[in-house]
Structure formats: structure tokens, C-alpha cells
N, C-alpha and C positions, 0 to 999 in steps of 0.2 A: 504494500500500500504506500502509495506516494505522498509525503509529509506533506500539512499546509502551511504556509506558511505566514507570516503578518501582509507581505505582497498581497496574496492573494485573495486572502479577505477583504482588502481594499479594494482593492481588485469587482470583486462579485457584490460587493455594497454601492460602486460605481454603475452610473447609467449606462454606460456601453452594457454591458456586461444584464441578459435576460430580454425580454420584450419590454418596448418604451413606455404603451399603456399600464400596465402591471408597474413598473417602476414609479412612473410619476404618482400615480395613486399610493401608493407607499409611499414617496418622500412629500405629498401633502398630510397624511395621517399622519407619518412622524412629527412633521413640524409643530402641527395644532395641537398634537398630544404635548410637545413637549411646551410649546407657549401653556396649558394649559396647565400644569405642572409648574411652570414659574409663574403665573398669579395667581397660584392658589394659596389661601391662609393657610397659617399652622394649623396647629393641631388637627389636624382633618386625614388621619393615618390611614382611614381603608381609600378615600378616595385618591389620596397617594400611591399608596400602591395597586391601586387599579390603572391610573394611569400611566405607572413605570409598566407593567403588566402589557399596556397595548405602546409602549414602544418597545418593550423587549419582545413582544410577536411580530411589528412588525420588523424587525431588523430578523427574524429568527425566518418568515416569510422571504424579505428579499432574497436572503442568503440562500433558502431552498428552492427560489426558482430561479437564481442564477448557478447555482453550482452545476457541474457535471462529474459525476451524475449526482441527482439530486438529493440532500439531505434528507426533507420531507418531500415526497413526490407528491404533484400538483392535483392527483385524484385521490389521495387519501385519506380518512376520516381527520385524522390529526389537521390538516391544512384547514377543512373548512370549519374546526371548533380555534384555530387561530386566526381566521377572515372573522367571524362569526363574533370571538371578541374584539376585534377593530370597531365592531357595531354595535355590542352591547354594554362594554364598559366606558366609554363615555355618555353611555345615555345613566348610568349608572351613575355615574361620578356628579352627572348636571345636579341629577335627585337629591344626592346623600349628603353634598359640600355643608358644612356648617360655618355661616359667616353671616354676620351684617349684614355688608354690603356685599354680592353676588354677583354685583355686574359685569366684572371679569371675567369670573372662573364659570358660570352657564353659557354665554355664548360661544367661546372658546370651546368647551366639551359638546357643544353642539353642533360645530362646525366639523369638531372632527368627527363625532358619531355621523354627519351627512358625509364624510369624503369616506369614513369606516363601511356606510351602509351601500355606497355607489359599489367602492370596489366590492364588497362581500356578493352584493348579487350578479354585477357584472364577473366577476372568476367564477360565479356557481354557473350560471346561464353559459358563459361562453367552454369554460375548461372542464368543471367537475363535473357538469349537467349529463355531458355526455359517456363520459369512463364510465 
């Protein structure tokens, strides 16, 4: 087995690297998950780690459908309960946030639950629909 190496995960986290749609929809879930993440108040520990949770799937995602061959392949159970929370833990997070003022940390979590819920149906419909 051929070692990986730090290259290369760079590598397969980069846009060249897997299909362009697939990709940008992942590096908009990333982003809004992680702005979402920086305005979020303290103390708010599950909605924290729900949304660490949907940027560690989706880096965990890119990686598998850029690699060759694939980590998690693209018709697998595992893939669509990782699409699956792209879409539901920020709808999650919008609910639970305990703060004040909200005006932050809801829309942000809602933006990305709608880029979570684009890709989840769009990879089911186009990729997994049919395996």
C-alpha cells in the first residue's frame, strides 16, 4: 500500500482534484459552517460540536470523493448519513443556540443547512439515487 502523504491530502482537498459541482458545494458548506462557528456564543457546547461535526464530514466527504480509490465510496450508506448531516445539523444548531441576541448564529446555520440540503439531495438524485 502506497503511503499518503501531507502532499497529497492537499492535494485531494484542492479543486482540481474530484468533480467541480461536488466540490464547490462542499467549500460553501465549509465556509458557512465555519463562519457559523465563529459567531457563535459561549457556552452553547452541543451546538459547537455539531457544527465542528458538519465541517469534519465535510472535509471527511471531499477527501472521499476525491481520492483514488475512494475512502468512502460515493454509493455507500456511510456517505449519505455524512451528506445527510450537512443538512441536518445546522438546522439543529439554528434551534438549540442559547443566546440573546441570535442574529448571527441563525442565519449563518441556515445558510449553510440550505447549501447542506442543495448538495444532500442533489449527490442523492444525481450519484446514490442510482447505485
Amino acid at each position: 500500500m502506497e503511503g499518503i502523504d501531507f502532499q497529497t491530502i492537499l492535494f485531494y482537498l484542492g479543486p482540481t482534484s474530484g468533480e467541480l459541482i461536488w466540490n464547490i458545494l462542499l467549500y460553501f458548506i465549509f465556509f458557512f459552517a465555519l463562519i457559523t462557528m465563529l459567531v457563535m456564543p459561549d457556552k452553547n457546547l452541543v451546538a459547537t460540536l455539531l457544527i465542528s461535526a458538519v465541517l469534519m464530514t465535510t472535509v471527511i466527504a471531499k477527501l472521499s470523493l476525491s481520492a483514488r480509490p475512494p475512502i468512502i465510496r460515493a454509493d455507500d450508506f456511510l456517505m449519505y448519513v455524512l451528506n445527510v448531516s450537512t443538512f441536518v445539523f445546522p438546522l439543529l444548531v439554528a434551534g438549540i443556540v442559547r443566546a440573546k441576541k441570535k442574529g448571527k448564529v441563525v442565519p449563518a446555520a441556515i445558510t449553510t443547512a440550505f447549501f447542506g440540503g442543495v448538495y444532500f439531495f442533489l449527490f442523492w438524485f444525481f450519484v446514490q439515487r442510482g447505485a
